[in-house]
VEXLUMRO-906416 format. One record per residue (C-alpha): residue in three letters; residue number from 0; x, y, z. Coordinates in pm, whole numbers, always signed. Layout:
N
R code pos      x      y      z
R  ALA NUM      X      Y      Z
...
***
This chain:
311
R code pos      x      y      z
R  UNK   0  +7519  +9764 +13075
R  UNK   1  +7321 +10037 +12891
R  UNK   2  +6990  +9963 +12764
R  UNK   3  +7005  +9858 +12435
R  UNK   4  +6862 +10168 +12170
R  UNK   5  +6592 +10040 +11987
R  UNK   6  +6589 +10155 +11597
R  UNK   7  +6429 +10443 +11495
R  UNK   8  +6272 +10447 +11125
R  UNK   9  +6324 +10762 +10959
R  UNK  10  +6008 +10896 +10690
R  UNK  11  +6123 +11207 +10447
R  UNK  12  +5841 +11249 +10203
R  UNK  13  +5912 +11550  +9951
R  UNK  14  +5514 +11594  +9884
R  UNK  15  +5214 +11709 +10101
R  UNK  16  +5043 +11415  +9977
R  UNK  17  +5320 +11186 +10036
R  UNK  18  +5304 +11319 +10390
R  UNK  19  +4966 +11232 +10467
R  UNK  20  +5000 +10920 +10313
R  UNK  21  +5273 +10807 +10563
R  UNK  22  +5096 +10938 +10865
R  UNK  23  +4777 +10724 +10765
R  UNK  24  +5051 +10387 +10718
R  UNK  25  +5239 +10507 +11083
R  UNK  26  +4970 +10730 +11316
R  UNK  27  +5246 +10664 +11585
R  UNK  28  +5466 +10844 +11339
R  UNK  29  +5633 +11145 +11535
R  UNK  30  +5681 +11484 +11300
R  UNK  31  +5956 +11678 +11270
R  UNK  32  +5936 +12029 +11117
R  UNK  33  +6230 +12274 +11306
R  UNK  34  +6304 +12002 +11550
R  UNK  35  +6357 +12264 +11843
R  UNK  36  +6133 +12107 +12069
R  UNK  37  +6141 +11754 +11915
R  UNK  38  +6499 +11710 +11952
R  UNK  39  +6508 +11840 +12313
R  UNK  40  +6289 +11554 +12386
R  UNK  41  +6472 +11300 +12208
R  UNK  42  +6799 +11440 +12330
R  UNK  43  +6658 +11384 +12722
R  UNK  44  +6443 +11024 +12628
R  UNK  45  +6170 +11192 +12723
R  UNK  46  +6014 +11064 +12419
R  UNK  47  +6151 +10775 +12178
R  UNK  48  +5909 +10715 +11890
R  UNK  49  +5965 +10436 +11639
R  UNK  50  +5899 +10654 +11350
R  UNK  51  +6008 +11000 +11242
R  UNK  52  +5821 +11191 +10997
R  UNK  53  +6044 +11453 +10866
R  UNK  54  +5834 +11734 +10712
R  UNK  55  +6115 +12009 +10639
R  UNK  56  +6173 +11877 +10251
R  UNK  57  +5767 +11998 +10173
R  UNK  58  +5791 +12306 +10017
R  UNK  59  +5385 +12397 +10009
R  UNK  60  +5476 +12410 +10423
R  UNK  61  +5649 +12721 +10400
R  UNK  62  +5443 +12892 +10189
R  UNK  63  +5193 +13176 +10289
R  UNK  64  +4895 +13345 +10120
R  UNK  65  +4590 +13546 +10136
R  UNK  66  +4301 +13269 +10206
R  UNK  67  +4034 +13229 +10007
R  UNK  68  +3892 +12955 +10134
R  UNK  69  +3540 +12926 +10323
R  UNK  70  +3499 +13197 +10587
R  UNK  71  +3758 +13402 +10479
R  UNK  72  +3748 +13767 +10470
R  UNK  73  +3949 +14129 +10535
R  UNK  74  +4259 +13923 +10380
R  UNK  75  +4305 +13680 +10611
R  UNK  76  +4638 +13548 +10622
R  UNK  77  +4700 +13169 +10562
R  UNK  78  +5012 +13069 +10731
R  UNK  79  +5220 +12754 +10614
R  UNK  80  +5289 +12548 +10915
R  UNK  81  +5655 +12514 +10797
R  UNK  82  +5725 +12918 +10820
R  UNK  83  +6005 +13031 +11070
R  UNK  84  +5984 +13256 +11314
R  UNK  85  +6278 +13472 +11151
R  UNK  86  +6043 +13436 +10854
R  UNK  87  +5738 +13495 +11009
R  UNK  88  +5899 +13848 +11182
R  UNK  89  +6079 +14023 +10858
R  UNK  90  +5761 +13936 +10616
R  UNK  91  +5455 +13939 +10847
R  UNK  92  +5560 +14137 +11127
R  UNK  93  +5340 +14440 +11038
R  UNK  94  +5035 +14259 +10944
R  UNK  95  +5033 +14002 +11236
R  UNK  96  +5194 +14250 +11568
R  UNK  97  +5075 +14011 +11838
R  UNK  98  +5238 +13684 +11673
R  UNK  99  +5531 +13848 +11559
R  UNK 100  +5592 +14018 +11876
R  UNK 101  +5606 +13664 +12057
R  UNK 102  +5888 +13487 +11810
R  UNK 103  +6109 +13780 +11845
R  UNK 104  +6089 +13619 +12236
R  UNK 105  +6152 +13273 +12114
R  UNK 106  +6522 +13119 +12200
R  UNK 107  +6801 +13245 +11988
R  UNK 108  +6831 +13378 +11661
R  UNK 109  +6963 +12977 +11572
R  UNK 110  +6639 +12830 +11721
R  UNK 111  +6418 +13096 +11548
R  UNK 112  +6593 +13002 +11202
R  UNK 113  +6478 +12654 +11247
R  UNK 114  +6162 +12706 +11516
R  UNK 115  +5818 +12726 +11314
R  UNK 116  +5514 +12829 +11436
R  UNK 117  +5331 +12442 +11340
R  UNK 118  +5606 +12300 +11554
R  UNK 119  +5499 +12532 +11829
R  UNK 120  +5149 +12427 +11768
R  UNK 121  +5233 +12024 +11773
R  UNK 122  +5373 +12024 +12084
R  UNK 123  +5091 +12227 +12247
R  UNK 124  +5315 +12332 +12507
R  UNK 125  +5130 +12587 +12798
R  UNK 126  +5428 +12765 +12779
R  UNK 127  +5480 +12788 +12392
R  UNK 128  +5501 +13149 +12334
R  UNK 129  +5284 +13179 +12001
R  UNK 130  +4971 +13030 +12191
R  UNK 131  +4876 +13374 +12348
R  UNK 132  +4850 +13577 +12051
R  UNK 133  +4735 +13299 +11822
R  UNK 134  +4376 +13278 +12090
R  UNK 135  +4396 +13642 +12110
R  UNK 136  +4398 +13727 +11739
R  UNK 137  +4104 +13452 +11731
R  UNK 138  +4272 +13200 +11512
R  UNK 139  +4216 +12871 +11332
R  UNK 140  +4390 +12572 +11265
R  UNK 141  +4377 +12371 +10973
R  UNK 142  +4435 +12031 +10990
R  UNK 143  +4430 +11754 +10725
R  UNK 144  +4498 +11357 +10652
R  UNK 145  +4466 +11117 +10351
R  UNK 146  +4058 +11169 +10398
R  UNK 147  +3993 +11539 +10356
R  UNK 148  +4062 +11887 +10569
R  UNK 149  +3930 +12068 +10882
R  UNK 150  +3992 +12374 +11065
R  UNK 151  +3994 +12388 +11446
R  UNK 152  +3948 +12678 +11620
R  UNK 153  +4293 +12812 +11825
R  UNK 154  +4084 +12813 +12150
R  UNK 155  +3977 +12410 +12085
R  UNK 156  +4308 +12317 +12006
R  UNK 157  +4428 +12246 +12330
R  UNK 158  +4295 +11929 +12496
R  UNK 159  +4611 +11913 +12773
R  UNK 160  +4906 +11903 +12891
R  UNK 161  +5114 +11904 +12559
R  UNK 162  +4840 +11730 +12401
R  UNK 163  +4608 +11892 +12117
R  UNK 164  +4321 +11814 +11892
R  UNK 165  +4471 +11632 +11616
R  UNK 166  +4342 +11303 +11537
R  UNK 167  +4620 +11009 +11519
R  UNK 168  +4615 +11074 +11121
R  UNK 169  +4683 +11418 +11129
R  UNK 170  +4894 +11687 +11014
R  UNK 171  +4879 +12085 +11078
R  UNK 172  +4877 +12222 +10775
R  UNK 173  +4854 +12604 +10810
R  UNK 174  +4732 +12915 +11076
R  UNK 175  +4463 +13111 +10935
R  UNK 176  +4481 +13461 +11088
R  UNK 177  +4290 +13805 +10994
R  UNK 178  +4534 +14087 +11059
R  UNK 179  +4381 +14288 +11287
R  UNK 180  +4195 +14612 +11287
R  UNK 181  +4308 +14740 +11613
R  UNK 182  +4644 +14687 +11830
R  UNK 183  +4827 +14387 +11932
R  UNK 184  +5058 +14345 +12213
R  UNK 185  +5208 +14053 +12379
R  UNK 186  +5449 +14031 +12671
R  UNK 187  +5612 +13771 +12906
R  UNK 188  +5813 +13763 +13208
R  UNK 189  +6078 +13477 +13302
R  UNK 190  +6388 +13406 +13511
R  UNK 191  +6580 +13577 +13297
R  UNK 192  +6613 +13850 +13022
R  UNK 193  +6643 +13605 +12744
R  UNK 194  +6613 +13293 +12584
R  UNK 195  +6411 +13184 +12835
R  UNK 196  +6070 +12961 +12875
R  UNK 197  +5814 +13174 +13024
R  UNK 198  +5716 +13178 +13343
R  UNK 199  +5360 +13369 +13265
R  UNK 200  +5263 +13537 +12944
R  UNK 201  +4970 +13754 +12801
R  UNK 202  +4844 +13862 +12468
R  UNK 203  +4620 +14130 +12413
R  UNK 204  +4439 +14220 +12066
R  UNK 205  +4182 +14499 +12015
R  UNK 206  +3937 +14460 +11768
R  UNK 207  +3757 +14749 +11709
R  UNK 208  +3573 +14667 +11381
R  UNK 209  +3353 +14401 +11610
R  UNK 210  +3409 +14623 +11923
R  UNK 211  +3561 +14288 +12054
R  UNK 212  +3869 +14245 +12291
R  UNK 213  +4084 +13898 +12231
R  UNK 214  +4324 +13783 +12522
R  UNK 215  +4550 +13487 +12535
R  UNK 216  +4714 +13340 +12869
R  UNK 217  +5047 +13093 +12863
R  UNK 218  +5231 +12932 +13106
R  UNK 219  +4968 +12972 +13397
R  UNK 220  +4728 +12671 +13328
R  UNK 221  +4736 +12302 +13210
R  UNK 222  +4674 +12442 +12848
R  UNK 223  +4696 +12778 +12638
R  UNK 224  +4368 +12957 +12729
R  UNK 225  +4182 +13286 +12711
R  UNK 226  +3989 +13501 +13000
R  UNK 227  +3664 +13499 +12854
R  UNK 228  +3521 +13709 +13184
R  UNK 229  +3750 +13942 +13117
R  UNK 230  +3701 +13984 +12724
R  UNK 231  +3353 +14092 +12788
R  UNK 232  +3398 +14347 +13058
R  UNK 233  +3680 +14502 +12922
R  UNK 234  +3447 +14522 +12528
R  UNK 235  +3171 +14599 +12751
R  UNK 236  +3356 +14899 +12957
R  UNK 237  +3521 +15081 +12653
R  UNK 238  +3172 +15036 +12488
R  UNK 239  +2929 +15197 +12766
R  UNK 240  +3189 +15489 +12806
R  UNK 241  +3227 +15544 +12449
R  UNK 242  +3581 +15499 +12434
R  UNK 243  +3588 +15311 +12049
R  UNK 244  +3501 +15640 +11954
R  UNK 245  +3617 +15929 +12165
R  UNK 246  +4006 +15758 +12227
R  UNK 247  +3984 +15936 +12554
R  UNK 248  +4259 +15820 +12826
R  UNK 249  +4140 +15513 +12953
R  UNK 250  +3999 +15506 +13339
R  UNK 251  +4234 +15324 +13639
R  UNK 252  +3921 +15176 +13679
R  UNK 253  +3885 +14954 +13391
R  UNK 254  +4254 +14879 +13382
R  UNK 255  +4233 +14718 +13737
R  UNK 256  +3947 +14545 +13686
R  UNK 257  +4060 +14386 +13381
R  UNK 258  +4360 +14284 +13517
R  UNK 259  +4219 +14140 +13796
R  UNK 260  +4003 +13904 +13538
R  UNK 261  +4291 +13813 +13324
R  UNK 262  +4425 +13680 +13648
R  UNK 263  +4127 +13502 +13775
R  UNK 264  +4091 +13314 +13452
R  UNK 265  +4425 +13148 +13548
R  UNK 266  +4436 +12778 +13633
R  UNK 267  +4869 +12827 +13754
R  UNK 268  +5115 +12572 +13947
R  UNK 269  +5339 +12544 +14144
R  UNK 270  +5702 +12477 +13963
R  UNK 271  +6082 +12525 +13923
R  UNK 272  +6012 +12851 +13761
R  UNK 273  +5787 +13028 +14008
R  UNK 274  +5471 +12954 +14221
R  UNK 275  +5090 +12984 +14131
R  UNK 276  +5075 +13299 +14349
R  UNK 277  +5337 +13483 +14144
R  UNK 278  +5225 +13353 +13842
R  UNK 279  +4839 +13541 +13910
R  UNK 280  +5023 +13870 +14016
R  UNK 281  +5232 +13861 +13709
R  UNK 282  +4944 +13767 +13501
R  UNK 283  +4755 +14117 +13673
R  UNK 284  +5042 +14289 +13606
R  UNK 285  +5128 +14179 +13282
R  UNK 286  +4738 +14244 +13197
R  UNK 287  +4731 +14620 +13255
R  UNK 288  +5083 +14692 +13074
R  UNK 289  +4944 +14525 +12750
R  UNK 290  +4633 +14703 +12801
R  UNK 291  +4804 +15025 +12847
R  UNK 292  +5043 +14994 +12582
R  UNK 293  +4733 +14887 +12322
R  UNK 294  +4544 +15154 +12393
R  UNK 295  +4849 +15422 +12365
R  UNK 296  +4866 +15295 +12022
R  UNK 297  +4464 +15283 +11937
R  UNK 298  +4464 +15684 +12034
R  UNK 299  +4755 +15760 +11811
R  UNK 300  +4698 +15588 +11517
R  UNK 301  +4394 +15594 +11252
R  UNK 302  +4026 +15704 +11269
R  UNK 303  +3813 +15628 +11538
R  UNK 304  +3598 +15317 +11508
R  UNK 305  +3231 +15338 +11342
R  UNK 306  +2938 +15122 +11371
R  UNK 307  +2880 +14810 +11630
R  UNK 308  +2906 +14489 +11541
R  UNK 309  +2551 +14293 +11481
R  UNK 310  +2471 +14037 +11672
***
């Protein structure tokens, strides 16, 4: 005999306040927003809640704005968590490269009709492709429940494997993002060409405003991360040889060493998709390709940065 399914209650609220309200009542309450990942797990048993929260029927979720809220500035974006990837690429691509770079990679068209960058967040996956560029582009998360809002900082979010910072009562809400000043670039590599779960991947963001670098690792530790080490050396470098200003070809030197710290920031496994060794070399190599294609676009495009950042 099979083992007998037990029932599965089904929540659709049609408000965000509604929402919030049922995740106080059921904290155990999975949600649903795409249902790309969700259903894959339900599909396999991997997970069998005893409540579904179905978010898709909120329309404030799929919104997006300029924020205004505290700490916002140069027009940062405020994402709806409910916003597609197909969305997300045809109306943000130019304002957010490095994010809309990484859903074009995301499954097939299909999944990136229903896929939404929230969903990606929830389940916190180390390989979810949006992570990179999200910790790159120095994002936040907001986050609310029946007793008020927070944001969380991209880099905080991840606690684990496929676990994040939400408390039990809990919803994402939206991504706040500033479009960036400089170039973004994100790439992957996998066991295949496409639709594919990636084996290591690497965002890269240039912020030459702050004379800052942003990176953002996936699929080569137990959670999203950045390589702070190599943030600095690489802000550091382009500062001391006054390459913010002059655009001048960028040294072998710098390239190397940076990729050499993207991969030592690396925390990688051993798996069905490739070992820990291969996932550091990719990392390097993915590292210096980014690198080279971001700063091919910082020479040909715009005026040279002015002024460091205080601090």
């Amino acid at each position: 005999m099979e083992p007998e399914e037990l029932p599965v209650d089904f929540i659709q609220p049609t408000s965000w306040a509604d929402a919030l309200a049922a995740k106080a009542e059921a904290p155990d309450a999975l949600p649903v927003a795409g249902g790309t990942d969700v259903m894959v797990e339900l599909n396999f048993d991997v997970k069998r809640p005893e409540v579904l929260l179905d978010l898709t029927r909120i329309t404030e979720l799929a919104d997006t704005d300029t924020d205004t809220g505290p700490g916002a500035g140069n027009g940062r974006i405020r994402l709806g968590a409910g916003v597609t990837y197909t969305r997300l690429i045809g109306e943000l691509g130019s304002r957010l490269p490095g994010l809309a770079m990484a859903a074009r990679t995301v499954g097939s068209p299909q999944i990136r009709n229903r896929g939404t960058v929230g969903g990606n967040l929830g389940a916190a996956s180390p390989a979810g492709d949006c992570h990179p560029p999200l910790l790159a582009a120095g994002a936040e998360i907001e986050v609310a429940s029946a007793s008020g809002t927070r944001t969380i900082r991209a880099e905080d979010f991840y606690t684990g494997v496929k676990r994040n910072a939400l408390r039990p009562d809990e919803l994402i809400r939206a991504i706040l993002i500033t479009p960036p000043s400089g170039p973004q670039q994100f790439s992957k590599i996998g066991t295949r060409n496409a639709m594919v779960i990636a084996v290591a991947a690497f965002s890269l963001a240039l912020h030459p405003d702050t004379r800052t670098v942003g990176t953002g690792i996936g699929s080569a530790a137990p959670t999203p991360r950045r390589a702070p080490d190599a943030e600095r050396f690489l802000a550091a470098a382009l500062d001391e040889a006054g390459l913010w200003e002059s655009r001048a070809p960028l040294p072998d030197a710098i390239t190397s060493e940076f990729s050499r710290l993207v991969a030592a920031a690396a925390r990688p496994i051993d798996d069905v998709r490739g070992t820990a060794a291969y996932r550091r070399h990719a990392l390097a190599v993915l590292a210096g390709r980014t690198l080279a294609w971001a700063w091919q676009d910082y020479r040909g495009h715009g005026p040279a940065a002015s002024g460091k950042a205080a601090g």
